[in-house]
C-alpha positions as CSV (number, residue, x, y, z in Angstrom):
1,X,105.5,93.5,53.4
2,X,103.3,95.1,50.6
3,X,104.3,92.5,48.5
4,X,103.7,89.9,50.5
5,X,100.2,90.9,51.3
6,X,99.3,90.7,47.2
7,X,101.5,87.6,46.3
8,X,101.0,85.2,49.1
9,X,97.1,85.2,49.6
10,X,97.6,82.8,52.2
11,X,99.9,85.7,54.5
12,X,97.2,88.2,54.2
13,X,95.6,88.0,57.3
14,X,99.0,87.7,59.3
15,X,100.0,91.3,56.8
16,X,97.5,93.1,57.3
17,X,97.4,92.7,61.3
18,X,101.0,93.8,61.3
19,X,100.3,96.8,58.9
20,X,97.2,97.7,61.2
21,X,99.4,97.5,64.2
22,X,101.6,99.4,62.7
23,X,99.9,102.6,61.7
24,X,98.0,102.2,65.4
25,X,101.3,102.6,66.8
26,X,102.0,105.4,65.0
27,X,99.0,107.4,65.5
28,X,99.5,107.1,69.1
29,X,103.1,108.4,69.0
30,X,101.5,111.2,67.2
31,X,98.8,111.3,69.8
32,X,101.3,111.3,72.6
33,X,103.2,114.2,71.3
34,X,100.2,116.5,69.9
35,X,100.4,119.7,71.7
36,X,103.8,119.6,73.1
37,X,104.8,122.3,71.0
38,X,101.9,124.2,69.6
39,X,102.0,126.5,72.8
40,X,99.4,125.6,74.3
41,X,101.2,123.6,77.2
């Protein structure tokens, strides 16, 4: 997908959305699962 992004200037928008998705969806899996099992619960 990297690749895509700095070949095909023409893909970047449609790229970068998925990348953003991407990492949003994995800071809230990391958001859902902070403080499971730190103790505090």
């Amino acid at each position: 997908m990297l690749f895509s992004f700095v070949r095909e200037r023409d893909q970047r928008p449609v790229v970068y959305q998925r990348l953003r998705d991407h990492v949003e969806l994995e800071q809230q899996k990391d958001d859902d699962v902070r403080g499971l099992f730190d103790g505090s619960g």
